[in-house]
Structures are given as structure tokens and as C-alpha cells.
N, C-alpha and C positions, 0 to 999 in steps of 0.2 A: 504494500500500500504506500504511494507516493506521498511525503512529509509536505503539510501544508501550514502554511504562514497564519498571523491574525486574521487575514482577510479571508481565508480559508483557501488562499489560492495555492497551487503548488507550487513546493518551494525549489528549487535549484541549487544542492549543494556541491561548491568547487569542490574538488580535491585538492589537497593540499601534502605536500613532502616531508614526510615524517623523519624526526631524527635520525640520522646512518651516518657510519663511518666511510671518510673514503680512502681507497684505497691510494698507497705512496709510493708503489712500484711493484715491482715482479717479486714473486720469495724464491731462491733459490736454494735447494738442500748443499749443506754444506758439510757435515757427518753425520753420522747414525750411532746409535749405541744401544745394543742387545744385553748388556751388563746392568752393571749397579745403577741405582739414580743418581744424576750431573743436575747440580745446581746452580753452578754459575758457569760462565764463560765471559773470557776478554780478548780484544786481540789489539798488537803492539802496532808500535807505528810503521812499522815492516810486514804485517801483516803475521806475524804468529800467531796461532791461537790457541789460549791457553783455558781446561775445564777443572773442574774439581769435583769430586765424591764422597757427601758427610759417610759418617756410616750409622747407617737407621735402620742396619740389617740386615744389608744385602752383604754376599761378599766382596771389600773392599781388600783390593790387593795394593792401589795405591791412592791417596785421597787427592792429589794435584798431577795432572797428566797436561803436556802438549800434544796437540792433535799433529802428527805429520804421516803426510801421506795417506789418510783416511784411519791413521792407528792411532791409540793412546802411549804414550810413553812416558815412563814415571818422570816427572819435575820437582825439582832441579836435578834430583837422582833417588835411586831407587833407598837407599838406604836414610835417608830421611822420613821417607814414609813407611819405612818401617820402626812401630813401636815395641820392643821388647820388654820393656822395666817402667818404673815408676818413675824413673826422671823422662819428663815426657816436655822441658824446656828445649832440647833441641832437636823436638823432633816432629813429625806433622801428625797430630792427633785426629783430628775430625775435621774438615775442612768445610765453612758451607759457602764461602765467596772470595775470589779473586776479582784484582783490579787492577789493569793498567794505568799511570796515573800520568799526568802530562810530562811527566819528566824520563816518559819512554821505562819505567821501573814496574816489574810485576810486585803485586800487594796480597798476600796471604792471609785471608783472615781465620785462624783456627780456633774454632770453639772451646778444644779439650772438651766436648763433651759428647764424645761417643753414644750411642741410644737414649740420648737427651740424659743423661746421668751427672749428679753433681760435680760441679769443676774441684779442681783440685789447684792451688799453682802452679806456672810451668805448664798451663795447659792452655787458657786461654792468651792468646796473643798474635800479636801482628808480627808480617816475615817481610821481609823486603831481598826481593830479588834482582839484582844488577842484570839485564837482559843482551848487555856487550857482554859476560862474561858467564853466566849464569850459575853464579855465585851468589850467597846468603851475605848481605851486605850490613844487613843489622835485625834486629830482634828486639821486641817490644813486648815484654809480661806485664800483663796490668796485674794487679793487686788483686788481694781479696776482699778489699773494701769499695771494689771497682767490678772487679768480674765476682760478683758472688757467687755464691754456691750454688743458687737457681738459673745463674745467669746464660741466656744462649742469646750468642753474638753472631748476629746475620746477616747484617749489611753493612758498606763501608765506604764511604764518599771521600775526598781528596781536596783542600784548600793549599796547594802552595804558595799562596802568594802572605799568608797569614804567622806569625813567629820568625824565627829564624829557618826554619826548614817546611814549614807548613803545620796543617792540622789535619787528623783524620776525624771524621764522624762517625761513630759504629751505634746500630739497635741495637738494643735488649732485649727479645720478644718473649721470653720467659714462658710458659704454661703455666709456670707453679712459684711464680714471685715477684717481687717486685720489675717494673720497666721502665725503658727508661732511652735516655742519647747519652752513650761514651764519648767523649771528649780524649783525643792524644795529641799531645807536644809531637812532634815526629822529632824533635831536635834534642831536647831535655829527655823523653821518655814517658814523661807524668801525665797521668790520666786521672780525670774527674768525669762524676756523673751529674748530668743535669737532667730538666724533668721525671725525676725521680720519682715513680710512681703515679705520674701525671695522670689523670684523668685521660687525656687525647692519648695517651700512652696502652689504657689498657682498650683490652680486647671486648668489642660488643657484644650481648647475653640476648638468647631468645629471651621474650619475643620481638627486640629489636632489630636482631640478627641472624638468619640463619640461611645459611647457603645451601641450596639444592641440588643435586646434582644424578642426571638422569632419574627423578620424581623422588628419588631419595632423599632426603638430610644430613648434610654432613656430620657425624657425630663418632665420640669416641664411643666403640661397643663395647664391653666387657666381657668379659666370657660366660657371665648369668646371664645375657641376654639385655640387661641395664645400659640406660646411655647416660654421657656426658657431655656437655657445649665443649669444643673446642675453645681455649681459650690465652691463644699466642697473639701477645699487643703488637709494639708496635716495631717494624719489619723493612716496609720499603723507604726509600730516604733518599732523594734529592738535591742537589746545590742550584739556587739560582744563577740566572747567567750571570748577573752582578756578582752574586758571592755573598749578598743581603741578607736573603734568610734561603734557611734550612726546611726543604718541603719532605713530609712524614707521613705516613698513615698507618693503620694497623694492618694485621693480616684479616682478622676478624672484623669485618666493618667498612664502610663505604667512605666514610668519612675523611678528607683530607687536609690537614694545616702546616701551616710554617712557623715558624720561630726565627727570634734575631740572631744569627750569628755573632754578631759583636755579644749580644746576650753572655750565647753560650759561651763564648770566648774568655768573658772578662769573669774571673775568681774571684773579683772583688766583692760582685752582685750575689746576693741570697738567691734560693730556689724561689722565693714567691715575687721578685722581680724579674727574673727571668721569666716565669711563666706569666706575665702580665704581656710580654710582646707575642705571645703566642695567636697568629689568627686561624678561625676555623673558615677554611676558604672554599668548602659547598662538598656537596657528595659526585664523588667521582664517576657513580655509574656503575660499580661492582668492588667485589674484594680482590685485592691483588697483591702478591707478596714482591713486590718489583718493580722500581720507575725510575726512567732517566729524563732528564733536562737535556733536552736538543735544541742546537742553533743553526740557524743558515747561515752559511758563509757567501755573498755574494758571486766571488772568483771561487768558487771549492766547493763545491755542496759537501765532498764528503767532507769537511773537514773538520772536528770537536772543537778546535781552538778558537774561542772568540777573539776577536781583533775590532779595531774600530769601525773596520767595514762590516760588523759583522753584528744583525740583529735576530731577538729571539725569533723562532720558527713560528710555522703556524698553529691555533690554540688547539691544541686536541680537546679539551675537555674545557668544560666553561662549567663554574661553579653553582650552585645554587644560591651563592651571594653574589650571582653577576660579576664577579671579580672574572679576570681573563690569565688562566692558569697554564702554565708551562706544558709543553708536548712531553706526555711521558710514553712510556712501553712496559708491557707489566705482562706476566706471566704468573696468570693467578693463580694455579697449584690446588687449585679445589673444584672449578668449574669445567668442564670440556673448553678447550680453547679453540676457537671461533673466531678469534683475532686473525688478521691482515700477516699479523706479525710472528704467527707462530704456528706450528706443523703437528700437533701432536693433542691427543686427549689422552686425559690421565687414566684412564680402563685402558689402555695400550700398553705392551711391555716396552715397546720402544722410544727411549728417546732422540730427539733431533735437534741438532743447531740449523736452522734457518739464515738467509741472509736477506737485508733487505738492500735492494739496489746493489750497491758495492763492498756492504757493514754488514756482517754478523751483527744481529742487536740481542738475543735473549734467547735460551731456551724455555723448551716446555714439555713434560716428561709424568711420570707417575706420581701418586703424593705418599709423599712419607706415610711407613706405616704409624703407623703412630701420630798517699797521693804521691805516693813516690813510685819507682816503676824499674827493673833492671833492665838495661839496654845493654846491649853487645853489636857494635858497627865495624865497619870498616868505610871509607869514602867512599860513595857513589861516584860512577860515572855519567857526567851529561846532563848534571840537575841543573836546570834552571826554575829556580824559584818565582819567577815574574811571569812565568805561564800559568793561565788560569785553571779553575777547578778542574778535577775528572768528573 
């Protein structure tokens, strides 16, 4: 029956363009992997590419591998990633993200926390890889008043142009404690925590949150048959193109904000000042454990490095506070992925690095089952400090 107006006449309704993503190039398969679950992937300014393997279970023969030749091959060498004993400071524990950072350096972020299991010291820490040489160029144990005992370190941003050597930003996404943003000197070694426990830190609870997936509910089953919300905060993490604030979200929940970097930066500032710069900048549209800040470079498109010629990209996501939000890429690890930008649904054994245009951006793969600081360096080569974030 044709819809008719006040006048009772019939009405004519346009059709109109419903929101959709568009597409930004061709996806190219660029490896496969029939083994463990790979979580991260980076590739260098030469084009290496390099993955990593927490261990959640599967068997993990090494947790940092370069891709050559369509193979994995232990990185930096096989016997680092092998753990034998309880000193587990030099050695790669659980790995859930790598980072190339602008200074052409691989970035190791080791949880120490094998089957999500309490850290210990010497376990959670950051690895710095020389890639002229590929060599272990220094070493970052945070504390235990920093990596607590609930603690799992998941993501890891890159500020060079910040301290003497730069600053890393690492999540907390915890299940079973406090969350939170790691703060490292890359230069001194020290680490502090900020939004400590933050509200935007933790993980969203039905019936505000709960993600579906093929008509199911994502939930942890027990073996009575009993469930539980998932509840890992906050995970994926961002630098704006300035370097201004810090964009975050949780794994659990739609919801996305930033924070001042100067904030987090200055030690001077209490936690309830820094959390005062915090904005909630709209719901992103789904849960995703993963997002980068992308720029166009006028002469370069592929290129990361902002320059003067060089302004933010186009807005992938537009907030529900009408703010105009950074291009991000996320591989959300809970939903079948559907993205433009990724190859694989997580009922699949296998995963896949994809490329988009001429960049590997991100895999996508099956879901887990489930103030002082010792430094050990040696000089890097090729750092320049004046090139902007990773």
C-alpha cells in the first residue's frame, strides 16, 4: 500500500545513500599462516616484514619471526625465543606486538605473560632491535609497580621527537585488574602509569556491550556450561598526527577518546589532572582491538612521515560528537572481519597478512582462546629523533 501524505495524496519517497565504507585500493595476500595465532605485524623502511606469536596455547616454537620468502624465521635468532629458566629478562616471553618506529628500529613489546598468567619481573618489557644489524640494542623492564601482576601489555605507539630519545605509549588491557596507559623514557628507562584505572580504561559490561558473532555472544564459557562478559579494557592506541593527544579505546566497547600527551608526559600532574584532558570523541562503529593514524603525503602517498606538505588523511570515522576523527585500521579479533582491510574470519584456522595498495596494514586471524626501570643499551644506529611518531 502506497504511503500517503496529510493530504492523503501519495507520497514519493527518494532514496537516499546509506552509510558505507569505501573502498582505498586493491588487498593483496601477502603471507599465510597455518600455525599459531600472529598478532601483530610491521614492516621496515626497506620493506621487511616482521610478525609475532603470544602464546595463548597454541604451539609456539618462536614468538617474533620475519616473514622471508613466504617463511617465518625466528627474530632476531632462535635462541632468544627460546625460554628455558626463570630468568626470562633476556629472553622473549610472550610477545603480542611489534613496531617499527621512525627511526627504521624494530620495537618488541613482551608481555611475560604466557596464557594470560601473572607477570613476574624480567618478563614484561620492551626490546629494541637495530635492523642495520639485527642486534638487541637495548632493553626496557618496567617494574612491578608499573607492569603489575594482572598486567597485559598490548599495544605500543612511538613519540621521538619527545625527551631525549623519545617516549613509548603501551595499554594495559588487563581481564582481571587494574588499566590503564604505560608511559617509557626510551632514554632514562622509567616508566609511569597514567589513567590508572580510568573509567574510559575499562572494558564495557552487558547490557551495554556485547558483541555477536555469527548469532552467538561472545562470552567466556566455563566448562559447567556458565558464562562470563569478556572483560579486557583498554587495547588499541593511536598518536595524532601532531603528536597532541593520544587516541585509545577499549577492546570491549565502541567507544573512542584521547588524552593530552603533554598530560601524560609531565610527572608533575596528578592522575585527576591528567584525566581532566581526556575527550570522549563518539563511538567508532564496532569493537576493535587495533588503530593507526594515517596521513597523506602529497609527493608519496605511501609514505608514514609527516612533513609540512603533509596533511591528515581522509576521516574514516566521524564521531558521534561530530568531532572529525583520524583514519584508523582495526582488526577487531571478535567479529568476522568484513573490513576492506583484512582477509580472514576468526572461525578460520588461517591467518593472513593482507596488503593494502603498497603497505601491509594489519592482520586478522582467530581469537585467543581464552619508577625506576633497568635498561641494558648499546647505541642505535640511524636514530633521528626529529622524525615524527610511529
Amino acid at each position: 500500500m502506497p504511503l500517503r501524505g496529510e493530504d492523503n495524496l501519495p507520497m514519493t519517497v527518494q532514496p537516499h545513500e546509506l552509510p558505507a565504507g569505501r573502498p582505498l585500493g586493491d588487498l593483496e595476500p601477502v603471507a599465510h599462516f597455518d600455525g599459531p595465532m600472529l598478532t601483530g605485524v610491521t614492516v621496515s623502511h626497506g620493506g621487511r616484514i616482521f610478525v609475532n606469536f603470544p602464546k595463548w596455547g597454541d604451539d609456539v616454537e618462536f614468538t617474533v619471526a620475519e616473514v622471508r620468502d613466504g617463511r617465518e624465521v625466528p627474530f632476531p635468532n632462535a635462541d632468544i625465543n627460546r625460554v628455558e629458566s626463570k630468568d626470562q629478562a633476556d629472553k622473549l616471553v610472550s610477545v603480542q606486538s611489534v613496531v617499527v618506529d621512525p627511526a627504521d628500529r624494530l620495537w618488541i613489546l613482551d608481555t611475560g605473560s604466557p596464557l594470560f598468567e601473572p607477570t613476574e619481573y624480567g618478563g614484561p618489557k620492551l626490546v629494541c632491535v637495530d635492523l642495520e644489524t639485527d642486534e638487541v640494542v637495548k632493553t626496557i623492564l618496567l617494574p612491578q609497580d608499573v607492569a603489575l601482576p594482572t598486567t597485559y601489555l598490548n599495544d605500543v605507539r612511538f613519540d621521538l621527537r619527545r625527551s631525549d630519545e623519545g617516549v613509548a605509549f603501551i595499554t594495559d588491557s588487563s581481564d582481571r585488574g587494574p588499566n590503564g596507559i604505560i608511559m617509557v623514557d626510551l632514554a632514562s628507562g622509567e616508566s609511569w602509569r597514567r589513567l590508572h584505572d580510568h573509567p574510559t580504561t575499562k572494558a564495557e559490561q552487558p547490557p551495554d556491550f556485547l558483541p555477536v558473532v555469527e548469532g552467538r555472544p561472545v562470552m567466556e564459557r566455563n566448562p559447567d556450561g556458565s558464562t562470563n562478559p569478556i572483560t579486557m579494557g583498554s587495547d588499541g592506541i593511536a598518536i595524532g598526527a601532531d603528536g597532541s593527544r593520544l587516541y585509545y579505546c577499549k577492546l570491549m566497547g565502541r567507544q573512542l577518546y584521547s588524552v593530552s600527551t603533554d598530560a601524560l608526559c609531565d610527572r608533575s600532574l596528578g592522575d585527576g589532572e591528567v584525566a581532566r584532558t581526556v575527550i570522549h570523541e563518539g563511538d567508532k562503529g564496532g569493537a576493535g582491538d587495533g588503530m593507526e593514524t594515517a596521513w597523506r603525503r602529497t609527493r608519496r602517498a605511501t609514505s608514514t612521515r609527516p612533513t609540512s606538505s603533509t596533511t591528515p588523511s581522509c576521516v574514516a570515522l566521524l564521531g558521534a560528537s561530530g568531532r572529525r576523527l583520524p583514519t584508523t585500521r582495526a582488526c577487531c579479533g571478535l567479529t568476522p572481519c568484513r573490513s576492506r582491510r583484512t582477509a580472514t574470519s576468526i572461525s578460520r584456522r588461517t591467518s593472513c597478512i593482507v596488503r593494502l595498495s603498497t603497505r601491509v596494514v594489519r592482520i586478522c586471524g582467530k581469537s585467543p582462546t581464552r619508577s625506576s626501570a633497568s635498561v641494558s643499551e648499546k647505541a642505535p644506529s640511524g636514530c633521528d629523533k626529529t622524525r615524527n611518531p610511529c
